[in-house]
FIMARPA-437800 format. One record per residue: residue in three letters; x, y, z of N, C-alpha, C, O in turn. Coordinates in nm, 4 decimals. Last residue first. Example, Ala and Ser with C-alpha at 12.3 -4.5 7.8 and 13.67 -1.06 7.14 Angstrom:
// residues 2
@residu:SER, n.xx:1.2850, n.yy:-0.2250, n.zz:0.7080, ca.xx:1.3670, ca.yy:-0.1060, ca.zz:0.7140, c.xx:1.2900, c.yy:0.0030, c.zz:0.7870, o.xx:1.3409, o.yy:0.1138, o.zz:0.8039 $
@residu:ALA, n.xx:1.3190, n.yy:-0.5690, n.zz:0.7800, ca.xx:1.2300, ca.yy:-0.4500, ca.zz:0.7800, c.xx:1.3200, c.yy:-0.3300, c.zz:0.7800, o.xx:1.4236, o.yy:-0.3319, o.zz:0.8465 $
END
This chain:
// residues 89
@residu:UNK, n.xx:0.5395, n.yy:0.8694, n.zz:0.7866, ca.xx:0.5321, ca.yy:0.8298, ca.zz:0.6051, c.xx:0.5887, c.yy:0.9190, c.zz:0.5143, o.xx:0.5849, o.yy:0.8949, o.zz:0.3936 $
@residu:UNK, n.xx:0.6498, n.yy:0.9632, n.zz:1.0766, ca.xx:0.6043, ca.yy:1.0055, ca.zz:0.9808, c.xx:0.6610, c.yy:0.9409, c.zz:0.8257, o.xx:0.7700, o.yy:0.9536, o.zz:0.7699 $
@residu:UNK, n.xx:0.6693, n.yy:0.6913, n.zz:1.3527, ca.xx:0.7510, ca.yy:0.8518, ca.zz:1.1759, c.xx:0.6998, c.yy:0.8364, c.zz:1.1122, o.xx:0.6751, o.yy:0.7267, o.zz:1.0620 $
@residu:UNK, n.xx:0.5880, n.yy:0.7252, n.zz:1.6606, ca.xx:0.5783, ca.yy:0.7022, ca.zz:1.5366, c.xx:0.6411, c.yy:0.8069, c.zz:1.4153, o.xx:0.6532, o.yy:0.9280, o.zz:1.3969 $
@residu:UNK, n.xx:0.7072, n.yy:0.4620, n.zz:1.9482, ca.xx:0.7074, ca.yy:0.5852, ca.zz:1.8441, c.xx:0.6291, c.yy:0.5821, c.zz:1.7135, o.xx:0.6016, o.yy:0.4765, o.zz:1.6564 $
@residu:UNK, n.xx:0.8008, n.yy:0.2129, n.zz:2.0396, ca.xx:0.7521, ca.yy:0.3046, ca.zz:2.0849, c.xx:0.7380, c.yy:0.4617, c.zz:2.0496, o.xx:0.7587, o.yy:0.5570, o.zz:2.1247 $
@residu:UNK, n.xx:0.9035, n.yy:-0.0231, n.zz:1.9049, ca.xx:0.9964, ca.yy:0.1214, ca.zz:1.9024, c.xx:0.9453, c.yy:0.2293, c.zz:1.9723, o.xx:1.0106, o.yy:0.3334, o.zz:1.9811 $
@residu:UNK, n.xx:0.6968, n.yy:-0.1494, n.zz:1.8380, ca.xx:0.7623, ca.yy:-0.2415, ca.zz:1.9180, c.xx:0.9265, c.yy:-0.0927, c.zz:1.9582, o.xx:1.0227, o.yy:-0.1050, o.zz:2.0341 $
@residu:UNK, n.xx:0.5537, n.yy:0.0801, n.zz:1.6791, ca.xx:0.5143, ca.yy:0.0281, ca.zz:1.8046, c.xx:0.5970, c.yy:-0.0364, c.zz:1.8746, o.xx:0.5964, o.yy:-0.0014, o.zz:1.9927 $
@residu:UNK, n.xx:0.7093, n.yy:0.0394, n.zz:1.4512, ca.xx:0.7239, ca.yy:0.1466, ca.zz:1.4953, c.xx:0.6390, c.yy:0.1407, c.zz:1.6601, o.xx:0.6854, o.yy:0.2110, o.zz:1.7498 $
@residu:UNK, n.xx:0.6405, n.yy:-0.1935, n.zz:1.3246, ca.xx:0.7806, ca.yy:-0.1783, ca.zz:1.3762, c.xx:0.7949, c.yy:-0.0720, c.zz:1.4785, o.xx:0.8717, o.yy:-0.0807, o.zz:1.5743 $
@residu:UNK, n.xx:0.4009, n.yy:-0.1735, n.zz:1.3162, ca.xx:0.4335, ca.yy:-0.3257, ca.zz:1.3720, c.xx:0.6187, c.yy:-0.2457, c.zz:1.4664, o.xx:0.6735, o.yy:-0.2451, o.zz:1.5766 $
@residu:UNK, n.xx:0.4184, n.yy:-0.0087, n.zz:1.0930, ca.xx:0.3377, ca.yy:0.0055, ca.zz:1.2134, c.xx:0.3682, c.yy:-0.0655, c.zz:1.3120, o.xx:0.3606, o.yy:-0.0060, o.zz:1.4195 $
@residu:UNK, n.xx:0.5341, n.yy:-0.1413, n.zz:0.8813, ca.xx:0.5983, ca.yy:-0.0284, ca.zz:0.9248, c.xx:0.5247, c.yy:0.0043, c.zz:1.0855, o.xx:0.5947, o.yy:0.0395, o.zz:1.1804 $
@residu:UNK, n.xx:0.4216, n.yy:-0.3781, n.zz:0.8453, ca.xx:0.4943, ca.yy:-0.3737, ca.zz:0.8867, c.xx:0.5645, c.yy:-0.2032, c.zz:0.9848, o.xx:0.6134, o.yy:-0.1777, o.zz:1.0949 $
@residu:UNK, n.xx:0.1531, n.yy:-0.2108, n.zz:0.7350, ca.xx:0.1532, ca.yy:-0.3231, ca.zz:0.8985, c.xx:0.3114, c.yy:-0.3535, c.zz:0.9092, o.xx:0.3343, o.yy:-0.3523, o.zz:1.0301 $
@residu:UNK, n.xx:0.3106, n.yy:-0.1363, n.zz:0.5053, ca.xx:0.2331, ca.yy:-0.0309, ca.zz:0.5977, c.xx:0.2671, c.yy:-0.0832, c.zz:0.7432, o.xx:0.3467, o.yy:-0.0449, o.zz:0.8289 $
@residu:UNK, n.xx:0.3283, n.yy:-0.3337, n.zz:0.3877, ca.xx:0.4549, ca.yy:-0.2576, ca.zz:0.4053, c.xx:0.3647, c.yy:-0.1890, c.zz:0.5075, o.xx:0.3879, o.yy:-0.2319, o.zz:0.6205 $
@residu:UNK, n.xx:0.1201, n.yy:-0.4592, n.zz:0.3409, ca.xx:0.1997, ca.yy:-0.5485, ca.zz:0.4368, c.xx:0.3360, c.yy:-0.4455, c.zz:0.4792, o.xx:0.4188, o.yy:-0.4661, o.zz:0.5680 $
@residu:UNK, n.xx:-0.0447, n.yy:-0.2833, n.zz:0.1981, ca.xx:-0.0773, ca.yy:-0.3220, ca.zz:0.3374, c.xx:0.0346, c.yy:-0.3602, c.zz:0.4248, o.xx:0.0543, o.yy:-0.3207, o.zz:0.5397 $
@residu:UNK, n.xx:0.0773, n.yy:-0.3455, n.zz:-0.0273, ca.xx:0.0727, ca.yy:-0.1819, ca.zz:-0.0169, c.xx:0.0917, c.yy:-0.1962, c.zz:0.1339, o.xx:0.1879, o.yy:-0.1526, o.zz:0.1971 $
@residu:UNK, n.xx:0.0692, n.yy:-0.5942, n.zz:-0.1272, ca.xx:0.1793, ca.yy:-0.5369, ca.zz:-0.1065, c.xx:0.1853, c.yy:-0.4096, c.zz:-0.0156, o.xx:0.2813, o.yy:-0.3791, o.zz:0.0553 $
@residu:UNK, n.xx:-0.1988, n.yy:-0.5763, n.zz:-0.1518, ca.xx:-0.1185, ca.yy:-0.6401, ca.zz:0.0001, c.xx:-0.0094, c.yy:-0.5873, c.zz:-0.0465, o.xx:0.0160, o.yy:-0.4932, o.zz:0.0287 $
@residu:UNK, n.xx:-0.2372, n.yy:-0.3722, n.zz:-0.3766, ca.xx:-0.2947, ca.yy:-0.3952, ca.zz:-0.2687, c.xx:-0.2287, c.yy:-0.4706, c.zz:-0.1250, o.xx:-0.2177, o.yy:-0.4160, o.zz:-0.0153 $
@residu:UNK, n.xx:-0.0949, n.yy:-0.5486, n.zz:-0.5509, ca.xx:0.0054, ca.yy:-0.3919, ca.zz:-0.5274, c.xx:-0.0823, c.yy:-0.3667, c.zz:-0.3795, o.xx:-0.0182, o.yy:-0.3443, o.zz:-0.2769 $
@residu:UNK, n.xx:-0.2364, n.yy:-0.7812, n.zz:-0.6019, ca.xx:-0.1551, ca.yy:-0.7953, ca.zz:-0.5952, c.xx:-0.0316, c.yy:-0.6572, c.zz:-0.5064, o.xx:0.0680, o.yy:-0.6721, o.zz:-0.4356 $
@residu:UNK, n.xx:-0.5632, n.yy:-0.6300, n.zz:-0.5922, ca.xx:-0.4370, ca.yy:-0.7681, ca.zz:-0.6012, c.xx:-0.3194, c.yy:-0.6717, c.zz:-0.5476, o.xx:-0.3072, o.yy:-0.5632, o.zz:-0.4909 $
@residu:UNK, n.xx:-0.5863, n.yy:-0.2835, n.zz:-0.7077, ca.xx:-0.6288, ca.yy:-0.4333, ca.zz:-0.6789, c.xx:-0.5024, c.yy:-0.5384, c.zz:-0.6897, o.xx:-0.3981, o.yy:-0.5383, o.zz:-0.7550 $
@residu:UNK, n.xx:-0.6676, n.yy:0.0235, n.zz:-0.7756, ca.xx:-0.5845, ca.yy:-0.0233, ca.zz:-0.6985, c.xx:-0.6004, c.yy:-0.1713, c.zz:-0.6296, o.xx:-0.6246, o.yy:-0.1791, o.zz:-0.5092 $
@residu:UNK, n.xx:-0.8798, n.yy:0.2056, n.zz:-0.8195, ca.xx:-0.8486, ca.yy:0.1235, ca.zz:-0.9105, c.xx:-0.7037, c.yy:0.0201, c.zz:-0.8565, o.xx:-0.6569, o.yy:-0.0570, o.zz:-0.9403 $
@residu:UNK, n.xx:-1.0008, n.yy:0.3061, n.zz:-0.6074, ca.xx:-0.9225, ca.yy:0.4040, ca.zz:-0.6941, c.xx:-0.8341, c.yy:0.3289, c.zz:-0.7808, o.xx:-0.7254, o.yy:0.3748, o.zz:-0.8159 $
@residu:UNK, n.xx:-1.1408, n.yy:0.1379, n.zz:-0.4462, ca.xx:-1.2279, ca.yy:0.2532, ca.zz:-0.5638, c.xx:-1.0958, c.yy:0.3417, c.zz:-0.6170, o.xx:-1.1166, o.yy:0.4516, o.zz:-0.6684 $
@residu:UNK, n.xx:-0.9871, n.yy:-0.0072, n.zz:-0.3758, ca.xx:-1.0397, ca.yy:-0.1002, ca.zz:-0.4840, c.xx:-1.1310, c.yy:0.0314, c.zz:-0.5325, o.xx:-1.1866, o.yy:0.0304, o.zz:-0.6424 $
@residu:UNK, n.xx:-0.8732, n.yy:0.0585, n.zz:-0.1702, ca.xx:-0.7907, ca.yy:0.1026, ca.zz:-0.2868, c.xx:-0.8751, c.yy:0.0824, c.zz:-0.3768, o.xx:-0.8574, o.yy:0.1495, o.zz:-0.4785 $
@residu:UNK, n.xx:-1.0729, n.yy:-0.0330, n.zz:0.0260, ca.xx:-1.0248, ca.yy:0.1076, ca.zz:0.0404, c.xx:-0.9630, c.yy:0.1611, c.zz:-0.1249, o.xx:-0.9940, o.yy:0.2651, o.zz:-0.1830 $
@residu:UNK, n.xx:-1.0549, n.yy:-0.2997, n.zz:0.0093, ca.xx:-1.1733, ca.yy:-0.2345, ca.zz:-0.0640, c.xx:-1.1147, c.yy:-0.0596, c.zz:-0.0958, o.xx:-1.1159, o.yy:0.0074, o.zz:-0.1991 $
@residu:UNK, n.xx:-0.8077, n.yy:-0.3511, n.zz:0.0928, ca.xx:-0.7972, ca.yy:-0.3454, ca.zz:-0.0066, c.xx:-0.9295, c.yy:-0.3329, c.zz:-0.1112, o.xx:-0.9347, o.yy:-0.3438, o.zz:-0.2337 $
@residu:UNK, n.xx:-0.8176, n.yy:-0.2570, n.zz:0.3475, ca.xx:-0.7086, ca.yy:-0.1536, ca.zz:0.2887, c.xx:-0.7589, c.yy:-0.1947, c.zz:0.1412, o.xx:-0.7613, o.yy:-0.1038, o.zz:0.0581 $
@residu:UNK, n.xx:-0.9831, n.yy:-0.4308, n.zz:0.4554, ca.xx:-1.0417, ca.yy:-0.3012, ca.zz:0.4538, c.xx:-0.9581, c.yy:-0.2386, c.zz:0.3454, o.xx:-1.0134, o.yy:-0.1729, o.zz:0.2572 $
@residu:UNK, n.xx:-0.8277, n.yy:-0.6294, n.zz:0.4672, ca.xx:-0.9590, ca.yy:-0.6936, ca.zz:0.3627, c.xx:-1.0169, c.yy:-0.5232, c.zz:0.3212, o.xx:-1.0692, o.yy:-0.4877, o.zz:0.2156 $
@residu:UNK, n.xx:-0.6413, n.yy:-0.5826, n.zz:0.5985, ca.xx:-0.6223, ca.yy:-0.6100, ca.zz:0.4658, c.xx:-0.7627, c.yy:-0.5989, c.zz:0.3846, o.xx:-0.7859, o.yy:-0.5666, o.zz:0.2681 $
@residu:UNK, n.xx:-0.7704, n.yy:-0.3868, n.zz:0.8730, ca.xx:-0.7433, ca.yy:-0.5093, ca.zz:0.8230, c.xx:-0.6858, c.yy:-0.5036, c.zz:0.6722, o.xx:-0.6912, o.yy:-0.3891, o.zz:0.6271 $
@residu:UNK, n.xx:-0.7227, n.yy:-0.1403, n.zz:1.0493, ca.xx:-0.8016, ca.yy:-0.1844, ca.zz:1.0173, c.xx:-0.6898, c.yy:-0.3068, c.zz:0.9311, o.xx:-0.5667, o.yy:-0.3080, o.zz:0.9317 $
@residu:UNK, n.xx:-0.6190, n.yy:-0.0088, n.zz:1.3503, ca.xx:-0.6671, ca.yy:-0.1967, ca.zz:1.2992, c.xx:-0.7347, c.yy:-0.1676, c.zz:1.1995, o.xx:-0.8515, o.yy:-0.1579, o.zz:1.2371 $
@residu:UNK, n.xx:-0.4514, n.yy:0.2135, n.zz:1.3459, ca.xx:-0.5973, ca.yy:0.2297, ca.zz:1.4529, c.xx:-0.6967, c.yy:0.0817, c.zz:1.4197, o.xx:-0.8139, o.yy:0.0668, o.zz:1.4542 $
@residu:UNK, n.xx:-0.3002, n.yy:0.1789, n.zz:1.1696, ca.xx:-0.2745, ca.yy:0.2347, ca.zz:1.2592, c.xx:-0.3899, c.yy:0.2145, c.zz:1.4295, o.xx:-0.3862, o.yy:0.2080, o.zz:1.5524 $
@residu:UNK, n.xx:-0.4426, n.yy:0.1892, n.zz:0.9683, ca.xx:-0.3160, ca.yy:0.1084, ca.zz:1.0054, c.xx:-0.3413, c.yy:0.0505, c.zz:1.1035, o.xx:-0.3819, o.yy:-0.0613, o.zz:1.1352 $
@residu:UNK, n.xx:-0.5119, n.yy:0.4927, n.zz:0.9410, ca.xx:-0.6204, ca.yy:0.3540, ca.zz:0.9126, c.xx:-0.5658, c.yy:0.2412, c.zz:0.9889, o.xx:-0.6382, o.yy:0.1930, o.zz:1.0760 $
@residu:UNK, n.xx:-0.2667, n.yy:0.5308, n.zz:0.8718, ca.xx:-0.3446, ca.yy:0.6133, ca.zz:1.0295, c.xx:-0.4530, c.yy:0.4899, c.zz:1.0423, o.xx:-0.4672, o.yy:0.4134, o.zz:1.1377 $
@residu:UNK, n.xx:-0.1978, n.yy:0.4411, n.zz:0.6541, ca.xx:-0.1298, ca.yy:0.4330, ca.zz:0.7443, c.xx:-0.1507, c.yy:0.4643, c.zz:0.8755, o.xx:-0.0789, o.yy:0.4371, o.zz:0.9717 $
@residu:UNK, n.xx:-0.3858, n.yy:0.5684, n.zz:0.4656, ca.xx:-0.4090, ca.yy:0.4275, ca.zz:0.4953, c.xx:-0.3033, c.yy:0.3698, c.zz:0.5881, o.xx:-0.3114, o.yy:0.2484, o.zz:0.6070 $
@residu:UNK, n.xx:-0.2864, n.yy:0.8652, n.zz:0.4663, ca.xx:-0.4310, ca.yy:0.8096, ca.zz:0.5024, c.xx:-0.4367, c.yy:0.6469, c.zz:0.5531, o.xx:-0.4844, o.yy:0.6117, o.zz:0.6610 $
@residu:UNK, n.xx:-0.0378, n.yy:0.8004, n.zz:0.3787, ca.xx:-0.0842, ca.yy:0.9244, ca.zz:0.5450, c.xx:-0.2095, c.yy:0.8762, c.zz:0.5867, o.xx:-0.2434, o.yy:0.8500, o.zz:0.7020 $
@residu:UNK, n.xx:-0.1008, n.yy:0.6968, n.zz:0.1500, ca.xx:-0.0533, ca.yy:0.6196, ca.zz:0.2421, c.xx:-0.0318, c.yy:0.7134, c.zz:0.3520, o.xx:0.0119, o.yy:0.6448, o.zz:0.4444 $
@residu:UNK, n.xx:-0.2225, n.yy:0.9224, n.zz:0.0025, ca.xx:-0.3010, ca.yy:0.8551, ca.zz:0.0328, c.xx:-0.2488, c.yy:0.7329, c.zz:0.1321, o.xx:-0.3349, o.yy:0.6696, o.zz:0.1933 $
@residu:UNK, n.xx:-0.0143, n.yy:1.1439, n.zz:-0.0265, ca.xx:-0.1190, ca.yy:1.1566, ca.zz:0.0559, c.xx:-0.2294, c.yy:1.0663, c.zz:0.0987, o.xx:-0.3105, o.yy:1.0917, o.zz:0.1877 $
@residu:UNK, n.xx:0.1757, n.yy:0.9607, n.zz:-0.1324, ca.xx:0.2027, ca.yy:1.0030, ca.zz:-0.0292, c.xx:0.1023, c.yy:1.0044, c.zz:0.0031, o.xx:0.0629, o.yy:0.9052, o.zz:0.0644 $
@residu:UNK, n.xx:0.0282, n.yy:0.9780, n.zz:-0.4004, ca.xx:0.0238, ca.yy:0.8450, ca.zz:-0.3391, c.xx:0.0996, c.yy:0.8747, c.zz:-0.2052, o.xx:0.0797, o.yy:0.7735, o.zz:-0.1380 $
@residu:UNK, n.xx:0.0314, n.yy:1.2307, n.zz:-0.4628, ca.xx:-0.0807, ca.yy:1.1477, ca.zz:-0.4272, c.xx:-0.0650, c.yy:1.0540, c.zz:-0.3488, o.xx:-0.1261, o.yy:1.0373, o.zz:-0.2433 $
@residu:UNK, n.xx:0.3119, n.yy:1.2564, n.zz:-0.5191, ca.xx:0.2780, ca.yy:1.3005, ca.zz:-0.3837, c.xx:0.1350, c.yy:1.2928, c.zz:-0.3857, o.xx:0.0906, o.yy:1.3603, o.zz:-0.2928 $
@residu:UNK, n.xx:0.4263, n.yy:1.0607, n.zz:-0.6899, ca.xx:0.4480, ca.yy:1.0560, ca.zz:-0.5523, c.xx:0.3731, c.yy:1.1058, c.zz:-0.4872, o.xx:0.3356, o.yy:1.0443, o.zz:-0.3874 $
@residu:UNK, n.xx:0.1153, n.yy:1.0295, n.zz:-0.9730, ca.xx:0.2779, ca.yy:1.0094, ca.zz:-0.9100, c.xx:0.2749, c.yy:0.9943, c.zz:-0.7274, o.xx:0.1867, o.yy:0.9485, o.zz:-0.6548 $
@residu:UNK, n.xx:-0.1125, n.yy:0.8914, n.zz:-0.9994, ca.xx:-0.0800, ca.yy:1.0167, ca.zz:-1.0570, c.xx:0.0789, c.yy:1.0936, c.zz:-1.0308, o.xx:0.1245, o.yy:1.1987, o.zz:-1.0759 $
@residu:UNK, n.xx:-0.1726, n.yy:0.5857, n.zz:-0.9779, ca.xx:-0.2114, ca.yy:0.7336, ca.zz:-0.8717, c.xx:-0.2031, c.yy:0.8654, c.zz:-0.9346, o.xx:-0.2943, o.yy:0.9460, o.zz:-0.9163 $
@residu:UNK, n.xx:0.0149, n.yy:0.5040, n.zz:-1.1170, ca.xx:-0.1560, ca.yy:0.4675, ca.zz:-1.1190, c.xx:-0.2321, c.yy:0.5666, c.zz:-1.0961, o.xx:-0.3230, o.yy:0.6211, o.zz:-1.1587 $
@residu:UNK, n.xx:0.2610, n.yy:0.5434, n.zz:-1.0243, ca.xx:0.2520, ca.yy:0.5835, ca.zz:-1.1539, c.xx:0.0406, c.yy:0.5904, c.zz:-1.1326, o.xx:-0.0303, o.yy:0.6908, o.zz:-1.1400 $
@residu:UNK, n.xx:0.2599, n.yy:0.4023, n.zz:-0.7668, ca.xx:0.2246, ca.yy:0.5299, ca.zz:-0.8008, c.xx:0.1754, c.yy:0.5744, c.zz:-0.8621, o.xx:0.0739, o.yy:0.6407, o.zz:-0.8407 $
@residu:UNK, n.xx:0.1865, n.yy:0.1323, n.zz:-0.9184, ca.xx:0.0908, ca.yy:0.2111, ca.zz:-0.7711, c.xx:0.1086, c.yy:0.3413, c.zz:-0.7912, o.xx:0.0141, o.yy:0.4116, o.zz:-0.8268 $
@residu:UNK, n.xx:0.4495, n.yy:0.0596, n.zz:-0.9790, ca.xx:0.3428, ca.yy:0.0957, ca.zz:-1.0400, c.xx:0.2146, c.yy:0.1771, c.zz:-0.9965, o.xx:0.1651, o.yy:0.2749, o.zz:-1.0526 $
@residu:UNK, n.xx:0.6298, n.yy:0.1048, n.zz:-0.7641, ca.xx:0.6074, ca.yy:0.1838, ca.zz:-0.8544, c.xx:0.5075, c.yy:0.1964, c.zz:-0.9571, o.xx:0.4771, o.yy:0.3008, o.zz:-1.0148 $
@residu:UNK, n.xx:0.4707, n.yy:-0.1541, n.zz:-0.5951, ca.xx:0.4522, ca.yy:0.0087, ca.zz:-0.5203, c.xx:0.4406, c.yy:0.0843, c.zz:-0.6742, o.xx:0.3339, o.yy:0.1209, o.zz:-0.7236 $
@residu:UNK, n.xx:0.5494, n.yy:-0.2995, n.zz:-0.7857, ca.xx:0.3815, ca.yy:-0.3249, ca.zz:-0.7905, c.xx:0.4020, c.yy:-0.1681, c.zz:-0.6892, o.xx:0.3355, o.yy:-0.0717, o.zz:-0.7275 $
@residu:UNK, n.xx:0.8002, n.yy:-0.3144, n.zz:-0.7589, ca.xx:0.7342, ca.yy:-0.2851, ca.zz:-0.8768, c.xx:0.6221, c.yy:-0.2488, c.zz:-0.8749, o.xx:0.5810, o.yy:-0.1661, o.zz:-0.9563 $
@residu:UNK, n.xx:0.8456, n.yy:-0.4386, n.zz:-0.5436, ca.xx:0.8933, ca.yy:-0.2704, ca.zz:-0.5485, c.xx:0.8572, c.yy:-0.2143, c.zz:-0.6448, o.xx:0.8630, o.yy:-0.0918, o.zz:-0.6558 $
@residu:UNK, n.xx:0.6991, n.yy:-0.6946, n.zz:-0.5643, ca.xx:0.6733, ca.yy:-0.6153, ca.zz:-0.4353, c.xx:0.7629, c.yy:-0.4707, c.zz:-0.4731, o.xx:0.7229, o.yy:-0.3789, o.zz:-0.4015 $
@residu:UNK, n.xx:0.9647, n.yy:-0.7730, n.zz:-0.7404, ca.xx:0.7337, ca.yy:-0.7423, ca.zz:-0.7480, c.xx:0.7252, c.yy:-0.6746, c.zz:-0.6721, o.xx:0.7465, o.yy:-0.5578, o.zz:-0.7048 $
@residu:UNK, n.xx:1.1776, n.yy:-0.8354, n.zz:-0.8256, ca.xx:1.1733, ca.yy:-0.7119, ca.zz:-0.6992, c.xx:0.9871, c.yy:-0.7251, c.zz:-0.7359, o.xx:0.9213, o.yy:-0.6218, o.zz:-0.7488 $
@residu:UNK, n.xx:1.1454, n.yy:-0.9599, n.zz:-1.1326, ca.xx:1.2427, ca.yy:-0.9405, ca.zz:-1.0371, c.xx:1.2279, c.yy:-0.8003, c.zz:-0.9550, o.xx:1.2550, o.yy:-0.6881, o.zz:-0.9978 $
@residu:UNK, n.xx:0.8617, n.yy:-1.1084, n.zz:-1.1878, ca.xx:0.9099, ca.yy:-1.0071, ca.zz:-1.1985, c.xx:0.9888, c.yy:-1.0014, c.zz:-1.1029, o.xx:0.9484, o.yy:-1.0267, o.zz:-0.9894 $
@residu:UNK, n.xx:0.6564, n.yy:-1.3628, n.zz:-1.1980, ca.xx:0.8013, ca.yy:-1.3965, ca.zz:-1.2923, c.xx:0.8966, c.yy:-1.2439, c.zz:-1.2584, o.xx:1.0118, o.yy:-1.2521, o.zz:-1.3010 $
@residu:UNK, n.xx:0.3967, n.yy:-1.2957, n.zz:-1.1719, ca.xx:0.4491, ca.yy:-1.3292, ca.zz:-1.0961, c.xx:0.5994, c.yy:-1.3857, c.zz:-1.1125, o.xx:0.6456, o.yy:-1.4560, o.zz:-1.0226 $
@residu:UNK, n.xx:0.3101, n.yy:-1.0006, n.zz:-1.1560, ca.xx:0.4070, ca.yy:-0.9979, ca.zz:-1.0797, c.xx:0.4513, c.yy:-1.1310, c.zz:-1.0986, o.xx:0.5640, o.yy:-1.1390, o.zz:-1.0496 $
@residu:UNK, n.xx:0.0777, n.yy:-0.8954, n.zz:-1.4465, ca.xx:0.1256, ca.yy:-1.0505, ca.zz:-1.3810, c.xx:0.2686, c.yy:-1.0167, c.zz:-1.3215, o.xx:0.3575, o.yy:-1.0008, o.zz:-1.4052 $
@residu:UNK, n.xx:-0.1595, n.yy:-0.6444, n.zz:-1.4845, ca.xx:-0.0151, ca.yy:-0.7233, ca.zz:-1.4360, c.xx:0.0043, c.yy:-0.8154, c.zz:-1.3969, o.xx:-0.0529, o.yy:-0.8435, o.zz:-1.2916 $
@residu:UNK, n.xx:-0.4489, n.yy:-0.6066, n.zz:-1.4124, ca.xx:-0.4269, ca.yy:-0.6832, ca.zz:-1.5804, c.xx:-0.2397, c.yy:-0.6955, c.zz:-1.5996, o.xx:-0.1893, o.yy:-0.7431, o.zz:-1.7013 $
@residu:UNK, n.xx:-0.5204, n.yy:-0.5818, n.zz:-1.2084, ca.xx:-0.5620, ca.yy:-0.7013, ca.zz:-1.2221, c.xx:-0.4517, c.yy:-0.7661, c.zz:-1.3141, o.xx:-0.3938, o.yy:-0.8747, o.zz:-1.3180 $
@residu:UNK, n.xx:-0.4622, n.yy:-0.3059, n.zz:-1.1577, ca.xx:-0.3545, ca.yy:-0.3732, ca.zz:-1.1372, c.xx:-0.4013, c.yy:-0.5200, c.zz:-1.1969, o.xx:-0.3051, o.yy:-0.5843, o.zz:-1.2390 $
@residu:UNK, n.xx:-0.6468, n.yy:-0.2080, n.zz:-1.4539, ca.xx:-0.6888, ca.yy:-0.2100, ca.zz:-1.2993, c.xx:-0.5318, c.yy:-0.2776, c.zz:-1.2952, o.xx:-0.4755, o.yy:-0.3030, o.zz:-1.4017 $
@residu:UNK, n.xx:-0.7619, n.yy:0.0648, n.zz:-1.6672, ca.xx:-0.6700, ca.yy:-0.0426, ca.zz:-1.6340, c.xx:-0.6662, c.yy:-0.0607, c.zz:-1.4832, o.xx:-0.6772, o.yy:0.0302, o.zz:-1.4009 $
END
């Protein structure tokens, strides 16, 4: 099963759904911790959407939970620069 086969687009909160699903996908939290440490350093150092979402696309991780995943990240990065700092994921 790939995210393909969810339709966010009628779902109240998508964007918090499509994370929890993400996990669940992953194998729970602390995969998916270890893999946003990873794609948050990635972030971190430019890489793009287009990268984050080949990046996921081998661990079955597509559409839709994909930018979601990104845009929280680049935000969090975004934020934490204009703060001059960084916290830990």
């Amino acid at each position: 099963m790939s995210h393909y086969d969810i339709d966010y687009t009628n779902v109240p909160n998508a964007e918090d759904k499509a994370i929890a699903d993400t996990v669940d996908w992953l194998g729970g939290q602390e995969r998916f911790d270890k893999v946003n440490v990873e794609l948050r350093t990635a972030v971190e150092q430019g890489a793009t959407l287009a990268w984050v979402q080949l990046a996921l696309s081998f661990a079955g991780v597509r559409g839709f939970p994909a930018k979601v995943w990104y845009d929280r990240l680049k935000a969090e990065v975004e934020k934490n620069s204009l703060a001059g700092g960084h916290e830990p994921s």
